[in-house]
Backbone of each chain as nested JSON, in Angstrom:
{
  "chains": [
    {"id": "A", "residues": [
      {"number": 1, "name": "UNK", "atoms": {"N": [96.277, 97.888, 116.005], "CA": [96.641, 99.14, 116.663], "C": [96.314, 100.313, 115.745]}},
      {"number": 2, "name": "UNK", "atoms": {"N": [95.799, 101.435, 116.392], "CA": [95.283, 102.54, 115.924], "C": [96.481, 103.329, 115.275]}},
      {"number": 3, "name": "UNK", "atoms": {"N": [96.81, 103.793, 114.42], "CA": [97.951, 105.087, 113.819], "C": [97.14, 106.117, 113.315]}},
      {"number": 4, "name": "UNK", "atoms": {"N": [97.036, 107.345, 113.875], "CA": [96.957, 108.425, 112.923], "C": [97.564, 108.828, 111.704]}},
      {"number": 5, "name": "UNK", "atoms": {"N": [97.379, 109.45, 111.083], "CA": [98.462, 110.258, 110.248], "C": [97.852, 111.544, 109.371]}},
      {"number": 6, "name": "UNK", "atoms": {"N": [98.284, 112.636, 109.468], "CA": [97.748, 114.239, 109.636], "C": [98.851, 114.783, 107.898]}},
      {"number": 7, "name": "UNK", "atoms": {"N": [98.091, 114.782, 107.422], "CA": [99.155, 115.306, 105.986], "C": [98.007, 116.54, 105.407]}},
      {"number": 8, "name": "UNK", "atoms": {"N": [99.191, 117.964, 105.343], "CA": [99.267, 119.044, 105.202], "C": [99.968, 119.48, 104.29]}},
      {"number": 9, "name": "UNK", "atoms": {"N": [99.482, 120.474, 103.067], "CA": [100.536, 121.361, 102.497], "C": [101.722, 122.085, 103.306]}},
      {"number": 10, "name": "UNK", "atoms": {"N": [102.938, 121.517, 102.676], "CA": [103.848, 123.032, 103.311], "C": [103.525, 124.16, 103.457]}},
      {"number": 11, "name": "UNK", "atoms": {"N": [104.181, 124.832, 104.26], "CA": [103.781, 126.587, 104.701], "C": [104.142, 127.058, 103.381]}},
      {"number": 12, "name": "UNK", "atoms": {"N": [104.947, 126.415, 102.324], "CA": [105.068, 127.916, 101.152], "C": [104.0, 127.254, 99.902]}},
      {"number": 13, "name": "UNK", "atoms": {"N": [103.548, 125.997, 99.804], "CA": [102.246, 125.564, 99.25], "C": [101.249, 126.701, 99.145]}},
      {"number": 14, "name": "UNK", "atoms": {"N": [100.692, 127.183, 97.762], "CA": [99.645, 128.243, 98.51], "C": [98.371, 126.874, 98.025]}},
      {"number": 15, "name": "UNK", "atoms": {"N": [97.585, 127.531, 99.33], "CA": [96.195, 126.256, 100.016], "C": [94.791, 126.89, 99.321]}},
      {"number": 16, "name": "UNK", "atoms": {"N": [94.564, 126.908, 98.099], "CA": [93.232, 127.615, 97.652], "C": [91.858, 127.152, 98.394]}},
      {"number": 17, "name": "UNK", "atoms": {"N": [91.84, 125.722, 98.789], "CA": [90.602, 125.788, 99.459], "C": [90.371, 126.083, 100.853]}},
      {"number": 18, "name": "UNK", "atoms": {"N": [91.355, 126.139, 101.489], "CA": [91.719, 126.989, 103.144], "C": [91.515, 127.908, 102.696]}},
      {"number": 19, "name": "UNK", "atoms": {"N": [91.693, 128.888, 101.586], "CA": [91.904, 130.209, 101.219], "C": [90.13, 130.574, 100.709]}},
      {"number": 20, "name": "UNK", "atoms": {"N": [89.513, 129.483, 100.305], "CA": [88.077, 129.681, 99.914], "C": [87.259, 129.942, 100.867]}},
      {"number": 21, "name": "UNK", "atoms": {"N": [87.525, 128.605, 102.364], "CA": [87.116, 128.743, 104.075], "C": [87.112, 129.94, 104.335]}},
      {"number": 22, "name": "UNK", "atoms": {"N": [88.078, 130.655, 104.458], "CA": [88.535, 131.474, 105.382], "C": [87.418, 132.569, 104.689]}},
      {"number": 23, "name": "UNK", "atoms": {"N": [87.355, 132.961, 103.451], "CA": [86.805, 133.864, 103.016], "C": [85.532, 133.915, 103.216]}},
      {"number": 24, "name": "UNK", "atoms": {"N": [84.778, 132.462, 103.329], "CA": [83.68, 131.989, 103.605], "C": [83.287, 132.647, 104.561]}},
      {"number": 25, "name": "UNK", "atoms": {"N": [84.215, 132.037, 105.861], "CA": [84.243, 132.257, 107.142], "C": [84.076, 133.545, 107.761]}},
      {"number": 26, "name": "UNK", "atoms": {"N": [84.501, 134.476, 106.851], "CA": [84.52, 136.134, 107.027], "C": [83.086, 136.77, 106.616]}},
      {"number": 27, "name": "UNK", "atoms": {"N": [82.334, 136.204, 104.976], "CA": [81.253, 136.693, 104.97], "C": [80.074, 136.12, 105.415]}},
      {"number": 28, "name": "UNK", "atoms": {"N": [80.476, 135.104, 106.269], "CA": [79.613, 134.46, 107.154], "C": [79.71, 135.587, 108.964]}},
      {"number": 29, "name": "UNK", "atoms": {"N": [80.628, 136.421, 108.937], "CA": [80.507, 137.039, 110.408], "C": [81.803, 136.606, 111.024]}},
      {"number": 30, "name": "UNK", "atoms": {"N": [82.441, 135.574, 110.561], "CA": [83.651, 135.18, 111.299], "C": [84.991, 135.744, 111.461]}},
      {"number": 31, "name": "UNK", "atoms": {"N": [84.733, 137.32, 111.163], "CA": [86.395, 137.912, 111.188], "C": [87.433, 137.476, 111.988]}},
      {"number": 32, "name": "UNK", "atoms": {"N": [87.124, 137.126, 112.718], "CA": [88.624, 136.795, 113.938], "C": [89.168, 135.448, 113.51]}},
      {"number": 33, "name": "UNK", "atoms": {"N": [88.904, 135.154, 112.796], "CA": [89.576, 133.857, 111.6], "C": [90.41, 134.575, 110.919]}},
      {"number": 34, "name": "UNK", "atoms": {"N": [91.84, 134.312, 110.887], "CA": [92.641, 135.184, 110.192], "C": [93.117, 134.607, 108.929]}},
      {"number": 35, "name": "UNK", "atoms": {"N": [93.511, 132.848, 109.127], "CA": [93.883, 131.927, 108.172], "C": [92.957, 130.173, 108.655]}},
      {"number": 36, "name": "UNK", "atoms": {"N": [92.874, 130.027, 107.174], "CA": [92.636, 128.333, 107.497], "C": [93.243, 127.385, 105.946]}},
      {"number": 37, "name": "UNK", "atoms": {"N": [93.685, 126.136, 106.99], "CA": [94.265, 125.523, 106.346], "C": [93.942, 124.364, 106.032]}},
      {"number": 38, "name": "UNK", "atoms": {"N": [93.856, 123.37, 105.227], "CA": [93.082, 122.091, 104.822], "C": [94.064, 121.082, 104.877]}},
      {"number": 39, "name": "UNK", "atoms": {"N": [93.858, 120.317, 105.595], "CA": [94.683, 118.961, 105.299], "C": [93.757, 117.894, 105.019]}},
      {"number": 40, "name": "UNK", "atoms": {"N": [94.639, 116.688, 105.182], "CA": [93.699, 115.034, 105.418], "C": [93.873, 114.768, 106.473]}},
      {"number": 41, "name": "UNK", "atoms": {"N": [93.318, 113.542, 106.72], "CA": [93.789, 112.54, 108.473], "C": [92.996, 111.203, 107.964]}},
      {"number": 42, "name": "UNK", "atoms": {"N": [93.589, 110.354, 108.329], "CA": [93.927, 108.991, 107.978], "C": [93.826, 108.493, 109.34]}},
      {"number": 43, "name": "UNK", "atoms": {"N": [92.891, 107.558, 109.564], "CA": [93.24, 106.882, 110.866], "C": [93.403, 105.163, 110.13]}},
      {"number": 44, "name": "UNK", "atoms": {"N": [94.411, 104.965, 110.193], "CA": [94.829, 103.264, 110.022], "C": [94.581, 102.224, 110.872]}},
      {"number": 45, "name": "UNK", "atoms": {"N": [94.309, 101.214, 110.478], "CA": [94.2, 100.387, 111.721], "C": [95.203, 99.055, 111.175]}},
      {"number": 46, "name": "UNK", "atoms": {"N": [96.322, 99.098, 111.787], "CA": [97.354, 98.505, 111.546], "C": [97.747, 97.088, 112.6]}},
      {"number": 47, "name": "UNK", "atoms": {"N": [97.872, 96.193, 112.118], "CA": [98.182, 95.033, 112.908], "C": [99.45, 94.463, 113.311]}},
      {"number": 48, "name": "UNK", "atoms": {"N": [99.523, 95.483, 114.38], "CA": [101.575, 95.458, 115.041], "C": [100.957, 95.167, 116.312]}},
      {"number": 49, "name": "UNK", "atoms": {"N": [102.426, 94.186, 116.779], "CA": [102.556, 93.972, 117.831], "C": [103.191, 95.085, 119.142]}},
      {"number": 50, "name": "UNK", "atoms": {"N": [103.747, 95.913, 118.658], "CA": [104.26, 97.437, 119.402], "C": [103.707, 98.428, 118.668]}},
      {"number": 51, "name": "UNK", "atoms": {"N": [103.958, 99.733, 119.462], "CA": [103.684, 100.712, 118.648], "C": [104.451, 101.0, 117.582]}},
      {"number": 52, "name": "UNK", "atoms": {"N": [105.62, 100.937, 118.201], "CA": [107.122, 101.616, 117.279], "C": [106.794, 100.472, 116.274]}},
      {"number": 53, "name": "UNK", "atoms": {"N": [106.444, 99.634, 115.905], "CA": [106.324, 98.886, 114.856], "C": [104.992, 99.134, 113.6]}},
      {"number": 54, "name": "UNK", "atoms": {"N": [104.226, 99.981, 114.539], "CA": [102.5, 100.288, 113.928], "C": [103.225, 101.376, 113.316]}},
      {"number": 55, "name": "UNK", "atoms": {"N": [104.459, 102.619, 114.426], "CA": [104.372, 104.071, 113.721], "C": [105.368, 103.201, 112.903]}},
      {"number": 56, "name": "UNK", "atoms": {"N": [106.082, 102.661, 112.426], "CA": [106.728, 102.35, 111.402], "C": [105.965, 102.258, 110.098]}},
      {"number": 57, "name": "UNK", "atoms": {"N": [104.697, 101.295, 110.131], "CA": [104.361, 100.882, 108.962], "C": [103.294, 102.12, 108.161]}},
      {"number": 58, "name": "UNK", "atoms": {"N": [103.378, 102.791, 109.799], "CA": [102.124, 103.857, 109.545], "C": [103.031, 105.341, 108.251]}},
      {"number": 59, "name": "UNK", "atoms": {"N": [104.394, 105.249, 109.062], "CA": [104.768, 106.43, 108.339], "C": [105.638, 105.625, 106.907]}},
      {"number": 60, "name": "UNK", "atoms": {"N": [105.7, 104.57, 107.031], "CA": [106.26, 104.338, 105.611], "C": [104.582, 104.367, 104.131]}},
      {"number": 61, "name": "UNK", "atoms": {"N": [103.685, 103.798, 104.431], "CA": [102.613, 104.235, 104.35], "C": [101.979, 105.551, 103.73]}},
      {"number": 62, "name": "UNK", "atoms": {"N": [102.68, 106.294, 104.65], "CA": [102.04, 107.732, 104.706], "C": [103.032, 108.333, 102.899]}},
      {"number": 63, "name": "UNK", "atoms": {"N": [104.41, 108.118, 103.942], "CA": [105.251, 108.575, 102.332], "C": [105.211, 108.399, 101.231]}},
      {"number": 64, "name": "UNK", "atoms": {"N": [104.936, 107.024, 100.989], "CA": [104.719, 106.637, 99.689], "C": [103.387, 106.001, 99.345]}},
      {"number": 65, "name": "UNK", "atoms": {"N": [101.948, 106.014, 99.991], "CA": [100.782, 106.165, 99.493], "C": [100.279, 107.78, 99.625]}},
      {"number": 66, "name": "UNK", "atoms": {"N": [99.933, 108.003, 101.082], "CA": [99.116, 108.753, 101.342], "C": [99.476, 110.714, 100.947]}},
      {"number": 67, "name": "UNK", "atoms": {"N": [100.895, 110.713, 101.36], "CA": [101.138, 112.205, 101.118], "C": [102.115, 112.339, 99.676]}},
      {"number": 68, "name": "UNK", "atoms": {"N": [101.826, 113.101, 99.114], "CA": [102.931, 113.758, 97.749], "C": [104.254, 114.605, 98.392]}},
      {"number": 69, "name": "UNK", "atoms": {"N": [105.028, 114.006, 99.213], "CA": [106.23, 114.591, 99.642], "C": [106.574, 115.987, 99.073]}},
      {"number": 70, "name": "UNK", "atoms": {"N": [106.626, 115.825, 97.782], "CA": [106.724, 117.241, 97.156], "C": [106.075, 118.575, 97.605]}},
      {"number": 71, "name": "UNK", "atoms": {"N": [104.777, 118.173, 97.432], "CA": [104.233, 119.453, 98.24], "C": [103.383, 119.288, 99.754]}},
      {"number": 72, "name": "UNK", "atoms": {"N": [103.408, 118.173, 100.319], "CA": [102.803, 118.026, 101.23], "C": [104.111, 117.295, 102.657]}},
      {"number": 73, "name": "UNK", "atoms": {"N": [103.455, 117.77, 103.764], "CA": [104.181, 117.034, 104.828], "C": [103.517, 116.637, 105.474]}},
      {"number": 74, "name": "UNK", "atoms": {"N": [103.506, 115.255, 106.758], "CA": [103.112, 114.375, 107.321], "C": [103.555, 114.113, 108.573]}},
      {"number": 75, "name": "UNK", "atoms": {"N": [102.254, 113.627, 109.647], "CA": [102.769, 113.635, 110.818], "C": [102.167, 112.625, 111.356]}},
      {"number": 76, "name": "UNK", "atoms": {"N": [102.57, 111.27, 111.978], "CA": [102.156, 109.984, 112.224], "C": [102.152, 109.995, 113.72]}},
      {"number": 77, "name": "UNK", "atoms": {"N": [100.707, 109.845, 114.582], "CA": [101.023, 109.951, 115.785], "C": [100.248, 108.539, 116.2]}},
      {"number": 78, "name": "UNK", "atoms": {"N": [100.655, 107.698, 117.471], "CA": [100.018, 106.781, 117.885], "C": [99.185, 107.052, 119.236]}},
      {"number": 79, "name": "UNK", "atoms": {"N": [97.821, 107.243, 119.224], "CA": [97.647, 107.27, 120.018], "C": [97.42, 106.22, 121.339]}},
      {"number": 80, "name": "UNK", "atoms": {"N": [97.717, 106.737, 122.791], "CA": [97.628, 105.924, 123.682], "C": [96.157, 105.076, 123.85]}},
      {"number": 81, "name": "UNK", "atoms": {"N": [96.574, 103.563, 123.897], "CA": [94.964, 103.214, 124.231], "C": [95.316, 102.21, 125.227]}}
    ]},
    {"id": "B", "residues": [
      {"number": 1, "name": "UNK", "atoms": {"N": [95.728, 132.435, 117.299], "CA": [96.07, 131.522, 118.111], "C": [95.251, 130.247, 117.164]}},
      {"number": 2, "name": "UNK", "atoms": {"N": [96.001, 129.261, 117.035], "CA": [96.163, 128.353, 116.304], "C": [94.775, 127.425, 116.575]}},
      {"number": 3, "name": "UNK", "atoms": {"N": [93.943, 126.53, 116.367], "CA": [92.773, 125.516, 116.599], "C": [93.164, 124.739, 115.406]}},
      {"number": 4, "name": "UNK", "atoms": {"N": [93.066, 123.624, 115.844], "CA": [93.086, 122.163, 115.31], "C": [91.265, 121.5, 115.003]}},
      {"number": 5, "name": "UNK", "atoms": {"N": [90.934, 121.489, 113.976], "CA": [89.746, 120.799, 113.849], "C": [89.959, 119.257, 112.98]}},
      {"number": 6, "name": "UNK", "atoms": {"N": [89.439, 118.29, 113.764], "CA": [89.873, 117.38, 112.931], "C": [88.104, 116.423, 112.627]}},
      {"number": 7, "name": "UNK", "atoms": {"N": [87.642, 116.69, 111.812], "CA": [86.508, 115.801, 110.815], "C": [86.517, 114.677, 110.975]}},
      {"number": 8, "name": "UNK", "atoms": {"N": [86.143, 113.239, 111.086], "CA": [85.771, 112.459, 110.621], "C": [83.949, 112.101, 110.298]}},
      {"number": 9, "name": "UNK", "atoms": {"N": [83.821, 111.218, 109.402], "CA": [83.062, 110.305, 108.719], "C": [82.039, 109.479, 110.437]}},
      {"number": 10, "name": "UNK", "atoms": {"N": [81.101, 109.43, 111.028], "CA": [80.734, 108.694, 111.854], "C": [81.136, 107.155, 111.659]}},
      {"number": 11, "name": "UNK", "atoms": {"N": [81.476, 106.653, 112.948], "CA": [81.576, 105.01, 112.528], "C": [80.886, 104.196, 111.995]}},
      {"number": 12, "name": "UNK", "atoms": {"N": [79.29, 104.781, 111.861], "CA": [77.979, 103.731, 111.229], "C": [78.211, 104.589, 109.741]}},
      {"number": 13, "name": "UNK", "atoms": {"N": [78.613, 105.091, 109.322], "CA": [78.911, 105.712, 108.179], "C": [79.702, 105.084, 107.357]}},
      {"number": 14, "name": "UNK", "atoms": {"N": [79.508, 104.599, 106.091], "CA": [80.543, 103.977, 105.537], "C": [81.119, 104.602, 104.794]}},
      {"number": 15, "name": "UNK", "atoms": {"N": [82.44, 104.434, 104.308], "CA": [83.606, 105.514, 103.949], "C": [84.791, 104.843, 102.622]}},
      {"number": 16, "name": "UNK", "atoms": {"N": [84.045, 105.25, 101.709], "CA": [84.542, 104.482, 100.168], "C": [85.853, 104.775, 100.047]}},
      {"number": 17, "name": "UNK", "atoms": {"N": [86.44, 106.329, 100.316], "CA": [87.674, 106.305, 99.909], "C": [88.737, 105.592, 101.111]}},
      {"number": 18, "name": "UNK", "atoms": {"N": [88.342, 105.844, 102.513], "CA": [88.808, 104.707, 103.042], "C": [89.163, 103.5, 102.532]}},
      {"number": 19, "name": "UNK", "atoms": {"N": [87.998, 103.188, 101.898], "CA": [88.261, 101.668, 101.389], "C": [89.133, 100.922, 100.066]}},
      {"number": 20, "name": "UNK", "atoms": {"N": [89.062, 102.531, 99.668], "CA": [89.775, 101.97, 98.139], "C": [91.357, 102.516, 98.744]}},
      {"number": 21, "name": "UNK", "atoms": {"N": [91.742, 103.142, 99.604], "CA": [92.776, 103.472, 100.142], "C": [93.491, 102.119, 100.847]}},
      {"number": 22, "name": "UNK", "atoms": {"N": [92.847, 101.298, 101.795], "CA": [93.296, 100.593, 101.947], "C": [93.383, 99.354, 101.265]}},
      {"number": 23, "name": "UNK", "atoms": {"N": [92.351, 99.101, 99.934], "CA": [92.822, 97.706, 99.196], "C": [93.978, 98.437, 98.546]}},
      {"number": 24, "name": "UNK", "atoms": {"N": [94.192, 99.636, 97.951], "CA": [95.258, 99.813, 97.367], "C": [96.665, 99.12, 98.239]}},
      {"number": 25, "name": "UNK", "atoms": {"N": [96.341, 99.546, 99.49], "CA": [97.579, 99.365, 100.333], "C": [97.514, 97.59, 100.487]}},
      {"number": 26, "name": "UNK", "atoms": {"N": [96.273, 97.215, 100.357], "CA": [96.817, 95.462, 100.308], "C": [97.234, 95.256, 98.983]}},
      {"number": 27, "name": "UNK", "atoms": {"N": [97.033, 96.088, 98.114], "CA": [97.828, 94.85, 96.699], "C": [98.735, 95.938, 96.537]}},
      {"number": 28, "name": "UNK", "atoms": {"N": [99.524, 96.65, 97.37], "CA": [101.013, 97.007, 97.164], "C": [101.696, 96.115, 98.507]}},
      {"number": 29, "name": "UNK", "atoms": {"N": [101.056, 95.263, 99.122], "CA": [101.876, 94.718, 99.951], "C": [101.684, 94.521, 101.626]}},
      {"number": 30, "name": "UNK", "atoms": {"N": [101.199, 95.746, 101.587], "CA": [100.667, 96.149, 103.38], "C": [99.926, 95.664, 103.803]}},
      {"number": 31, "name": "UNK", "atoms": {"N": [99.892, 93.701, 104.037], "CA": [98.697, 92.967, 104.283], "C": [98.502, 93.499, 105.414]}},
      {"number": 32, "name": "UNK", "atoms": {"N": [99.405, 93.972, 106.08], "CA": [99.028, 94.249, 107.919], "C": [98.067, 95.434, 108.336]}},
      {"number": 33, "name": "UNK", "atoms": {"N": [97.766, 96.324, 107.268], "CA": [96.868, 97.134, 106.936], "C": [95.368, 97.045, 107.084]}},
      {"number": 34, "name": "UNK", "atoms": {"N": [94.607, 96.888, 108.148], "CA": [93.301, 96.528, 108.432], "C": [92.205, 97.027, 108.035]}},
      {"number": 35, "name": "UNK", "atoms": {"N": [92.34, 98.243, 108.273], "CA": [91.01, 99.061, 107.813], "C": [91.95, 100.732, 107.964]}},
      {"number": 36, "name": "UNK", "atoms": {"N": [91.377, 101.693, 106.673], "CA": [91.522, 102.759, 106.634], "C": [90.449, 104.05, 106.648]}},
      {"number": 37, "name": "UNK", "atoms": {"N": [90.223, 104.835, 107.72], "CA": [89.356, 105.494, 107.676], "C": [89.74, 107.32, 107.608]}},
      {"number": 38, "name": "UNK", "atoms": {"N": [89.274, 107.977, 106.055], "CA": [89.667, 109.152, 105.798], "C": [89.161, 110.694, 106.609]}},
      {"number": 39, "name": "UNK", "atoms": {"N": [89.542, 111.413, 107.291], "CA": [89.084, 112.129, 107.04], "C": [89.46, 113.721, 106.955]}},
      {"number": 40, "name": "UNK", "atoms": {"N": [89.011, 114.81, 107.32], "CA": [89.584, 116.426, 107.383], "C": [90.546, 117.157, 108.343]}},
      {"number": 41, "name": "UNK", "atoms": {"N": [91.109, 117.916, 108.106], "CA": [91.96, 118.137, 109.236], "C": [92.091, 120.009, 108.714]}},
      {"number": 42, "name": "UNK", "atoms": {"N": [91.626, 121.051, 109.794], "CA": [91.841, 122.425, 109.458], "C": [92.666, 122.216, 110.451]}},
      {"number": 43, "name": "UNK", "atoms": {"N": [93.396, 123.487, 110.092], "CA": [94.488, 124.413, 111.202], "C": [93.453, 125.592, 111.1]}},
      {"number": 44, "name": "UNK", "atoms": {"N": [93.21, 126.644, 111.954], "CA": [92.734, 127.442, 111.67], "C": [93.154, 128.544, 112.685]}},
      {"number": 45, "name": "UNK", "atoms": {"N": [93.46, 129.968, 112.364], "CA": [94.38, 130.778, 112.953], "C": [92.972, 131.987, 113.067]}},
      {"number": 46, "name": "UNK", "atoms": {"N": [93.206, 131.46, 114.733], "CA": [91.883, 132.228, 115.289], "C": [92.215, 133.886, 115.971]}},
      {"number": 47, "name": "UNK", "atoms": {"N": [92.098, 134.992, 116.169], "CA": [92.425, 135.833, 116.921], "C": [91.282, 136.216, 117.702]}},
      {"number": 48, "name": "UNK", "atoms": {"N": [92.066, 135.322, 119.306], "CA": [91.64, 135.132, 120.248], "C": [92.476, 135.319, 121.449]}},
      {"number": 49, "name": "UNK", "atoms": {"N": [91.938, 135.442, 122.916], "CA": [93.075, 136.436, 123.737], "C": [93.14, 135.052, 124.391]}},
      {"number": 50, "name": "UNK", "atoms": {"N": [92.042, 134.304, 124.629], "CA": [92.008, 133.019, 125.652], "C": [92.151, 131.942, 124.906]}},
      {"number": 51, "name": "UNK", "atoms": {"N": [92.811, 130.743, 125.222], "CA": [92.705, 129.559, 124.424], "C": [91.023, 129.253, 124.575]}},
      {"number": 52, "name": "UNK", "atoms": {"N": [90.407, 129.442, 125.701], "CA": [89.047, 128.852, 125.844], "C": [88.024, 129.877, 124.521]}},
      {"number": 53, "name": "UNK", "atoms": {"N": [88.602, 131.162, 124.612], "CA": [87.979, 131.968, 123.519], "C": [88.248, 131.224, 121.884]}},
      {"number": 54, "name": "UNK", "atoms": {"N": [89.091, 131.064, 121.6], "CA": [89.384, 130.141, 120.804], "C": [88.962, 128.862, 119.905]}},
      {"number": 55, "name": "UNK", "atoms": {"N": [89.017, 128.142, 121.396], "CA": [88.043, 126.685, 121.221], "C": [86.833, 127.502, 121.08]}},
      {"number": 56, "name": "UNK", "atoms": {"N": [86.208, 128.048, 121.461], "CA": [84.904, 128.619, 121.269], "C": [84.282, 128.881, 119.927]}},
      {"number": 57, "name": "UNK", "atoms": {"N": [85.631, 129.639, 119.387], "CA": [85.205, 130.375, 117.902], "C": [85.123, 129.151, 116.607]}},
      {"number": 58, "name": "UNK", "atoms": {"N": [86.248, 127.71, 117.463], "CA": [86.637, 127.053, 116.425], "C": [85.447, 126.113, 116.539]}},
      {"number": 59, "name": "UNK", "atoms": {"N": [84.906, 125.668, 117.25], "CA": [83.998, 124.766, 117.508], "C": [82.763, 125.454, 117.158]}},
      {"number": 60, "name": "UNK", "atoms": {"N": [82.424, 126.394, 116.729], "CA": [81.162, 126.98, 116.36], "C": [81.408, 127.115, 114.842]}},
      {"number": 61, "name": "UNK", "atoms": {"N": [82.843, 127.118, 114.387], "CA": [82.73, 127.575, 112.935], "C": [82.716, 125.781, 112.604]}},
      {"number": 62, "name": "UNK", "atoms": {"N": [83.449, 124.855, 113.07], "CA": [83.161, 123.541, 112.907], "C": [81.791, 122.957, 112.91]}},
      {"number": 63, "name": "UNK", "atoms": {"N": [81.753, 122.998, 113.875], "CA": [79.66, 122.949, 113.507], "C": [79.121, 123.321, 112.419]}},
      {"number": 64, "name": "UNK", "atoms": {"N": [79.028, 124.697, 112.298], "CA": [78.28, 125.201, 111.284], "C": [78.568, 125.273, 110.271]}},
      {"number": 65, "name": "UNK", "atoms": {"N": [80.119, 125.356, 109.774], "CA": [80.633, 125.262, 108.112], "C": [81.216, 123.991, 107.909]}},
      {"number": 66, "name": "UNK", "atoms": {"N": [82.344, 123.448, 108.882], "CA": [83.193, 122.178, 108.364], "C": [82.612, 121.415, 108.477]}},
      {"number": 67, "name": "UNK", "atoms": {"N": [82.06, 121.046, 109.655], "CA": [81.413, 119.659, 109.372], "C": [80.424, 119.342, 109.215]}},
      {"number": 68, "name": "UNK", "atoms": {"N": [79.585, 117.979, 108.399], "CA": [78.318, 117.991, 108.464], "C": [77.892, 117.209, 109.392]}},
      {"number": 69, "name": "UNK", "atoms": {"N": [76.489, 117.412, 110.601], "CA": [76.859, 116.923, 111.963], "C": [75.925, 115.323, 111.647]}},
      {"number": 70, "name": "UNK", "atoms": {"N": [75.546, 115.61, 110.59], "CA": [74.283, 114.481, 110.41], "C": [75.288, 113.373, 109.956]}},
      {"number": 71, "name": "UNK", "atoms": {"N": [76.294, 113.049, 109.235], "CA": [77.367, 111.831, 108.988], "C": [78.451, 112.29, 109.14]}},
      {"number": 72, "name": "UNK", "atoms": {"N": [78.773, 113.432, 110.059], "CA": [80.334, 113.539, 110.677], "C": [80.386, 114.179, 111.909]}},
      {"number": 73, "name": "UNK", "atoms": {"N": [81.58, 113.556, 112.137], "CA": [81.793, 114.433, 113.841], "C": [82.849, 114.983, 113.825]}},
      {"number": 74, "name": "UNK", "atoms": {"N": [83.234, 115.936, 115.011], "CA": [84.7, 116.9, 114.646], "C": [84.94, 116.848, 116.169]}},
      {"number": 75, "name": "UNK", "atoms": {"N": [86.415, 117.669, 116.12], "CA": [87.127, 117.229, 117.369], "C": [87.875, 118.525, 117.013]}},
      {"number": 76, "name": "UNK", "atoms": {"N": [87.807, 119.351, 118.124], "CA": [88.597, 120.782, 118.332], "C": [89.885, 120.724, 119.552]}},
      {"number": 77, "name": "UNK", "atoms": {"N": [90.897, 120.925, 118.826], "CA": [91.985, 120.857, 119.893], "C": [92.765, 122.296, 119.486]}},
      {"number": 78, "name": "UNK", "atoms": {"N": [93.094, 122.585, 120.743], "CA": [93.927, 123.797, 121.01], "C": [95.217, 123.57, 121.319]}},
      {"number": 79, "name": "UNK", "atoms": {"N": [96.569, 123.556, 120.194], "CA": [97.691, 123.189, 120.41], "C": [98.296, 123.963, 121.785]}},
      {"number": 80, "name": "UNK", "atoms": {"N": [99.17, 123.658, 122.473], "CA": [99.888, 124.657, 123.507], "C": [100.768, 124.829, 122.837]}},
      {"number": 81, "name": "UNK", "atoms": {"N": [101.12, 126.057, 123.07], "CA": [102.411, 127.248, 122.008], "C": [102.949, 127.493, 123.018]}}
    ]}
  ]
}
């Protein structure tokens, strides 16, 4: 079974390479870009018999491999297939 | 108004940190862990009046700056607020 998982700096994290984009993005013509932000995404492929058992292994996973809790947060979604 | 761009790696593409991501996760335990595939994730804060204006701006700056189209593909979603 498929698990996403979407890990992002917190909003008070400051994001230097979103902050490099964006600037990019502006002397490239793109003003109406106001902010950009960088995360990861992880697609797992996890071998559960339910979902609630995939988002289990997916977000225990996420906490203690994939994201630094400290400054980052995480969001484990399963998609429908 | 908010756009979601999310990156990945093409599937005929092979994807190292994927891979060292998930043996890590088999020799901490997570035999159920199949395959891990990495990739980008912007938020990007567009000022735009239409969500369709939006997707527009985000999917053109995805193309042309985030992703590279020759070993990646991207996926533009417009959260509802």
């Amino acid at each position: 079974m498929k698990a996403r998982v979407f890990v992002t700096l917190k909003p008070s994290v400051f994001d230097p390479q979103g902050k490099t984009i964006a600037d990019a993005l502006h002397s490239l013509g793109y003003t109406g870009v106001a902010d950009v932000r960088q995360g990861k995404f992880f697609e797992i492929d996890v071998e559960a018999r339910t979902a609630d058992q995939a988002f289990h292994v997916a977000s225990e996973v996420a906490d203690k491999v994939l994201a630094n809790p400290v400054i980052e947060s995480y969001r484990v979604e399963i998609p429908e297939s």
